[in-house]
Structures are given as C-alpha cells and as structure tokens.
Phi, psi and omega in degrees: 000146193211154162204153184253149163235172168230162197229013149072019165276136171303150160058044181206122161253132177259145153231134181258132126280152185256131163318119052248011197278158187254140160283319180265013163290292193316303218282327188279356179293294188322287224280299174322315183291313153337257167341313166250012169214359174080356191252112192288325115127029183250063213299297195240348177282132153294290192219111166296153157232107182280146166234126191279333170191076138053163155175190200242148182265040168256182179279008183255310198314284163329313156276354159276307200316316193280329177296308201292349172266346165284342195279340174288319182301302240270330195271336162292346209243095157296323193283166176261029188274180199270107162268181157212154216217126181270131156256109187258112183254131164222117217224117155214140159058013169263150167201018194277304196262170233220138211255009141298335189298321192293296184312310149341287174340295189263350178288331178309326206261012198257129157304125214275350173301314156337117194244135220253116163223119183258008180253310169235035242289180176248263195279169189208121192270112205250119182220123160271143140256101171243131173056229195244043117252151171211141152253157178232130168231189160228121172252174171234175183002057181286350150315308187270327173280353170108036171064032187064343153305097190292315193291283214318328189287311167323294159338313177278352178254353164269330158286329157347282174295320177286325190276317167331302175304308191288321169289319184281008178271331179291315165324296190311327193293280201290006177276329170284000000 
C-alpha cells in the first residue's frame, strides 16, 4: 500500500509505504532489476531515494530518528568487526541548520566500532531534508548502484553492451 504526497519541491515526489513493504528493500529491488537488464521500466523518474522514517528537521528530533534506525541495523549485524560507514546529507529549500551541524549530529549517533570512510564506505546513512522534514535511511553499495539513478545506470549498461558489440565485431573483423 503506498499513498503519494506533495511537499510543494520542485522535482519531488514522496510516495509512503506502509508496513510490511521496506521502502529501501523496495527501492534496491527496483535499482537492482535496472542494473541486470537495463530497463529502467521508468518514464520522468530519475533517481529514487529511500527513507526508511522520517521526523521534523531539528537536532534532537533527527538524532532519536537516527539511533532507532541504526539500533534495527546494528542489532541485524552480529559480529563484532569494525565497520565503515558515509553519511550523504542532501539539503533542498532548508535553510534554518547548517549542514556540517546536521553531519555532527548523526555522526554522534554511530557506534564507535563504526568507522568514518568517505571514499569506500560498506553503509551509507542516507539523510534527506526537504523544507522542515528529513528523511532516513541505511544503505548498502549506494555507490556501485549510481546513487539510485536509473537513467545513469541504464546508460551504463548500455555503453556497456555497445562497447561489448564493437570488440566482437572488431575480433570478427581482424579474424577474417
């Protein structure tokens, strides 16, 4: 069950699920499905984001949103090795906090076996803001899927497939 709202941002649609549906379950099934056939199956949508929950854009609110949703990750995740982890802060049409303030913020809330990589992270604490909401999620090879961006991965799978075509036509070529 989903219902669409509008948040009166350009170029933004929120659609909300309802339990049991995962919203970043949903959204990397899609991005995955992308990724292995090329077919965005996506007409004016660009880039999904998922948000796993919500809050009001202050710093207490943002940081319980941010414990309870790492206290679901963390409590899936047994072992006791040294992770590492990015937090990608997106900001549109906000302008009360100041976005090193937020990234502090939610850096507070990281368990310290967690280790800060900003190059090759294994998760990625994904905080949306729009107006005077943000959203949150955890993610995984948010990097490797293009940031969720369904045309760029499509693209890519299409130069892909083309550059494939052009060697084996070129193999066929000098072999004959």
């Amino acid at each position: 069950m989903a219902a669409l709202m509008f948040l009166n941002v350009v170029a933004v649609v929120f659609i909300s699920c309802k339990p049991p549906v995962d919203p970043v379950q949903l959204v990397e099934t899609h991005i995955r499905n992308v990724s292995s056939n090329g077919i965005t199956r996506t007409r004016y949508t660009h880039r999904f984001v998922p948000v796993a929950a919500t809050c009001y854009t202050n710093l207490s609110d943002m940081q319980s949103l941010c414990k309870g949703i790492l206290e679901r990750h963390v409590s899936q995740d047994l072992s006791d090795s040294v992770h590492t982890y990015k937090i990608e802060l997106r900001m549109r049409n906000h302008t009360t906090l100041r976005r090193d303030a937020v990234i502090q913020a939610i850096a507070e809330c990281v368990p310290e076996r967690y280790k800060v990589d900003l190059t090759d992270p294994e998760l990625f604490i994904l905080v949306e803001v729009f107006k005077s909401v943000c959203g949150m999620s955890i993610t995984k090879d948010y990097y490797q899927l293009h940031k969720y961006n369904v045309v760029e991965l499509a693209n890519d799978i299409a130069k892909g497939s083309e550059e494939d075509g052009r060697i084996a036509r070129g193999i066929a070529i000098k072999t004959i």
